[in-house]
N, C-alpha and C positions, 0 to 999 in steps of 0.2 A: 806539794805538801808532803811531809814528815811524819810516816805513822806508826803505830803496830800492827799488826795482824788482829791484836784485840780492839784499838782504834780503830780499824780499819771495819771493824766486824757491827763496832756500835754504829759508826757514820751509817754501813748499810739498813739497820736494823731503823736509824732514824728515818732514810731515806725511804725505806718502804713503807713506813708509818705515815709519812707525808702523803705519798702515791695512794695509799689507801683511802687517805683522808679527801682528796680528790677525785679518783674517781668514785668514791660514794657519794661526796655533792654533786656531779656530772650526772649520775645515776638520778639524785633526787631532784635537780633543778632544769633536766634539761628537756623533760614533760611537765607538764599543771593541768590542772582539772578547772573549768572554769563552769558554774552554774550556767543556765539559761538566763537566770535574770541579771548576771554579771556581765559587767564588759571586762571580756580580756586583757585587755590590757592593763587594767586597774588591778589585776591578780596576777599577773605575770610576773613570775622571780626575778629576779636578776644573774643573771648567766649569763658568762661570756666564753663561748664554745669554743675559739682561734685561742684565745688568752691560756683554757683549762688544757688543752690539748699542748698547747707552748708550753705549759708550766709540767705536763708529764714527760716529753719527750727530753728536755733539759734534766727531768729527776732520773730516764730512762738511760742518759749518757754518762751522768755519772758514777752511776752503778755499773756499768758495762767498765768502767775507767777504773773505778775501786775493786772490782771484780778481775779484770783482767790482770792489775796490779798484783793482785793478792795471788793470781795465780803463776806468775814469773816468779814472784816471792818464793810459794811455797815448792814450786819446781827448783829454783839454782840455790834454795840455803837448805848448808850443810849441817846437822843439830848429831851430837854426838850420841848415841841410842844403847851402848853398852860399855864396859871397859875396852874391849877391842874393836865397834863396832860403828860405822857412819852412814848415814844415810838422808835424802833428803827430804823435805818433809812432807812434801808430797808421798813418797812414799812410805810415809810413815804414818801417813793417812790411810793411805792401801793396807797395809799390814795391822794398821787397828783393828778393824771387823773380822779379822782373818785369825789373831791373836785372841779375843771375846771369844769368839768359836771354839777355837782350841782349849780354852781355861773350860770352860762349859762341856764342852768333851769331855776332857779328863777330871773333872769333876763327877760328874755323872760314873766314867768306869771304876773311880778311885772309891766311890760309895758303894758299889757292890761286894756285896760278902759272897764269899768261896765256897759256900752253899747255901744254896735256898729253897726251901718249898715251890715247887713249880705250882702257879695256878691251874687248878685241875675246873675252875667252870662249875657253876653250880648245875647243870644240865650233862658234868662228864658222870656215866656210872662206871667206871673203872675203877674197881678194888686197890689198887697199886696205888702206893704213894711215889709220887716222882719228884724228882729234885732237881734244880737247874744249876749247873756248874760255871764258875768262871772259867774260860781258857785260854787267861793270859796272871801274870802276876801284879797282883791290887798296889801291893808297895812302889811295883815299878809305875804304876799309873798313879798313884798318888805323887811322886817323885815329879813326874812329867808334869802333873797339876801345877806344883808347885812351882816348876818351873817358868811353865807359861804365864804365871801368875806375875813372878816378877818382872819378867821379859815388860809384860802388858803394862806395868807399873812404871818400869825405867823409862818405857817409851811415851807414857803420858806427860810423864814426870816433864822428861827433854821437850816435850811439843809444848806445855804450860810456860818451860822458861823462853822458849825461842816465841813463843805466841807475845807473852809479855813485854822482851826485852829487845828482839831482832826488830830493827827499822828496815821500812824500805820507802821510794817515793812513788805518787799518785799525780798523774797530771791529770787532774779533775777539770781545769779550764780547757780541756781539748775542744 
Protein backbone atom coordinates (compact mmCIF):
# COMPACT_ATOMS: atom_id res chain seq x y z
CA UNK A 1 0.00 0.00 0.00
CA UNK A 2 0.77 3.72 -1.18
CA UNK A 3 0.68 6.35 1.44
CA UNK A 4 1.40 9.70 3.05
CA UNK A 5 2.80 10.15 6.37
CA UNK A 6 -0.59 12.04 6.80
CA UNK A 7 -2.35 8.65 5.39
CA UNK A 8 -0.43 7.00 7.20
CA UNK A 9 -1.01 8.94 10.43
CA UNK A 10 -5.09 8.62 10.10
CA UNK A 11 -4.96 4.65 9.16
CA UNK A 12 -3.17 4.51 12.69
CA UNK A 13 -5.52 6.86 14.44
CA UNK A 14 -8.41 4.51 12.88
CA UNK A 15 -6.67 1.58 13.86
CA UNK A 16 -6.30 2.56 17.44
CA UNK A 17 -9.94 3.63 17.59
CA UNK A 18 -10.85 0.09 16.63
CA UNK A 19 -8.31 -1.60 19.25
CA UNK A 20 -9.98 0.58 21.78
CA UNK A 21 -13.35 -0.31 20.65
CA UNK A 22 -12.25 -3.92 21.46
CA UNK A 23 -10.64 -4.18 24.23
CA UNK A 24 -13.52 -2.20 26.01
CA UNK A 25 -15.98 -4.90 24.90
CA UNK A 26 -13.35 -7.67 26.04
CA UNK A 27 -13.32 -5.45 29.28
CA UNK A 28 -17.31 -5.39 29.48
CA UNK A 29 -18.28 -8.92 27.94
CA UNK A 30 -15.76 -11.06 29.36
CA UNK A 31 -17.25 -11.12 33.11
CA UNK A 32 -21.45 -11.03 33.78
CA UNK A 33 -23.10 -10.78 36.93
CA UNK A 34 -25.73 -13.46 37.10
CA UNK A 35 -28.56 -13.15 40.02
CA UNK A 36 -29.31 -16.18 42.18
CA UNK A 37 -32.59 -16.69 40.74
CA UNK A 38 -31.00 -16.66 37.10
CA UNK A 39 -29.54 -19.41 35.20
CA UNK A 40 -26.41 -18.28 33.83
CA UNK A 41 -26.52 -19.15 30.95
CA UNK A 42 -29.68 -17.39 29.89
CA UNK A 43 -27.57 -14.06 30.80
CA UNK A 44 -24.48 -14.87 29.44
CA UNK A 45 -23.11 -12.28 26.68
CA UNK A 46 -21.71 -13.45 23.87
CA UNK A 47 -18.01 -13.29 23.61
CA UNK A 48 -15.62 -14.89 21.85
CA UNK A 49 -12.22 -14.67 23.74
CA UNK A 50 -9.80 -16.69 20.72
CA UNK A 51 -11.86 -14.50 18.07
CA UNK A 52 -11.30 -10.86 20.31
CA UNK A 53 -7.73 -11.61 21.14
CA UNK A 54 -7.19 -12.67 16.88
CA UNK A 55 -8.84 -9.55 16.04
CA UNK A 56 -6.31 -7.38 18.41
CA UNK A 57 -3.24 -8.97 17.55
CA UNK A 58 -4.01 -8.66 13.54
CA UNK A 59 -4.88 -4.68 14.63
CA UNK A 60 -1.44 -4.95 16.77
CA UNK A 61 0.61 -6.05 13.48
CA UNK A 62 -0.51 -3.60 11.58
CA UNK A 63 0.37 -0.86 13.46
CA UNK A 64 3.74 -2.16 14.16
CA UNK A 65 3.90 -2.25 9.93
CA UNK A 66 2.53 1.42 9.51
CA UNK A 67 4.72 2.48 12.28
CA UNK A 68 7.68 0.90 11.26
CA UNK A 69 7.00 2.28 7.70
CA UNK A 70 6.57 5.63 8.71
CA UNK A 71 9.70 5.37 10.64
CA UNK A 72 12.34 4.33 7.44
CA UNK A 73 10.25 7.12 5.87
CA UNK A 74 10.89 9.65 8.22
CA UNK A 75 14.64 8.47 8.59
CA UNK A 76 15.95 8.23 4.68
CA UNK A 77 13.57 11.45 3.28
CA UNK A 78 15.37 14.30 2.60
CA UNK A 79 12.81 17.60 2.86
CA UNK A 80 14.77 20.81 2.07
CA UNK A 81 14.69 22.98 5.66
CA UNK A 82 16.38 26.43 4.59
CA UNK A 83 17.74 28.11 1.35
CA UNK A 84 21.00 26.33 1.96
CA UNK A 85 19.99 23.73 4.30
CA UNK A 86 18.81 19.64 4.23
CA UNK A 87 17.89 17.47 6.44
CA UNK A 88 15.95 14.49 7.19
CA UNK A 89 12.79 14.46 8.76
CA UNK A 90 13.44 12.63 11.34
CA UNK A 91 15.58 15.10 12.28
CA UNK A 92 13.71 17.57 11.85
CA UNK A 93 11.45 16.06 14.29
CA UNK A 94 14.44 16.30 16.83
CA UNK A 95 15.06 19.89 16.01
CA UNK A 96 11.27 20.90 16.47
CA UNK A 97 11.27 20.99 20.37
CA UNK A 98 14.63 22.08 20.48
CA UNK A 99 13.64 25.24 18.05
CA UNK A 100 10.06 25.89 20.35
CA UNK A 101 12.62 26.19 23.19
CA UNK A 102 14.84 28.54 21.59
CA UNK A 103 11.85 31.00 20.23
CA UNK A 104 10.52 30.92 23.97
CA UNK A 105 14.04 31.60 25.13
CA UNK A 106 14.62 34.49 23.23
CA UNK A 107 11.35 35.67 23.68
CA UNK A 108 11.31 35.87 27.04
CA UNK A 109 15.18 37.89 27.06
CA UNK A 110 13.99 40.01 24.11
CA UNK A 111 11.05 41.25 26.54
CA UNK A 112 13.23 42.60 29.19
CA UNK A 113 13.87 46.16 29.68
CA UNK A 114 17.41 47.51 30.51
CA UNK A 115 16.21 48.52 33.67
CA UNK A 116 13.97 47.60 36.08
CA UNK A 117 12.77 47.93 39.50
CA UNK A 118 14.11 44.96 41.41
CA UNK A 119 11.40 43.23 43.68
CA UNK A 120 12.45 44.24 46.90
CA UNK A 121 9.51 41.78 48.90
CA UNK A 122 6.98 43.05 50.89
CA UNK A 123 8.78 41.71 54.16
CA UNK A 124 12.32 43.60 52.66
CA UNK A 125 12.93 46.77 55.19
CA UNK A 126 15.72 48.17 53.13
CA UNK A 127 15.47 51.88 52.38
CA UNK A 128 17.43 51.55 48.96
CA UNK A 129 15.81 51.24 45.89
CA UNK A 130 17.50 48.69 43.66
CA UNK A 131 17.20 48.03 40.17
CA UNK A 132 17.89 44.88 38.05
CA UNK A 133 20.00 45.30 34.95
CA UNK A 134 20.10 43.54 31.60
CA UNK A 135 23.65 42.20 30.82
CA UNK A 136 23.57 41.30 27.54
CA UNK A 137 21.96 43.57 24.51
CA UNK A 138 17.82 43.26 24.14
CA UNK A 139 18.05 44.17 20.17
CA UNK A 140 20.46 41.44 19.81
CA UNK A 141 18.03 38.83 21.62
CA UNK A 142 15.15 40.07 19.94
CA UNK A 143 17.19 39.66 16.50
CA UNK A 144 17.78 35.98 17.69
CA UNK A 145 13.96 35.72 18.43
CA UNK A 146 13.37 36.43 15.35
CA UNK A 147 15.42 34.33 14.00
CA UNK A 148 14.42 31.13 15.59
CA UNK A 149 11.07 32.19 14.84
CA UNK A 150 11.42 31.71 11.21
CA UNK A 151 14.06 28.95 11.32
CA UNK A 152 10.83 27.17 13.48
CA UNK A 153 8.31 28.26 10.64
CA UNK A 154 10.41 27.09 7.43
CA UNK A 155 10.85 23.91 9.15
CA UNK A 156 7.12 23.30 9.84
CA UNK A 157 6.42 24.66 6.67
CA UNK A 158 8.82 21.72 4.84
CA UNK A 159 7.53 18.88 7.41
CA UNK A 160 3.66 19.91 6.26
CA UNK A 161 4.73 19.68 2.53
CA UNK A 162 6.79 16.38 2.81
CA UNK A 163 3.97 15.02 5.53
CA UNK A 164 1.48 15.80 2.68
CA UNK A 165 2.96 15.03 -0.53
CA UNK A 166 6.18 12.40 0.05
CA UNK A 167 4.76 8.63 -0.51
CA UNK A 168 6.28 5.91 0.78
CA UNK A 169 5.01 1.92 1.02
CA UNK A 170 3.41 -0.11 3.85
CA UNK A 171 3.35 -3.79 3.75
CA UNK A 172 0.50 -4.07 6.00
CA UNK A 173 -0.29 -7.98 4.74
CA UNK A 174 3.00 -8.93 6.55
Amino acid sequence: MITTSDGANKMLKQLEEEKTLLLKSMNELSTYVAATTEDPKEVKPDFNFEKTISSIEVIDKKIIAIRHAKSVFNNTTIIKTSDDGNMTIGEALVKMPILKKRVELFKGLASNQPKARANSGLLNRNPVIEYKYTNYDISHADQKYHEAQRELMMLQQALNVANATETFEIDIER
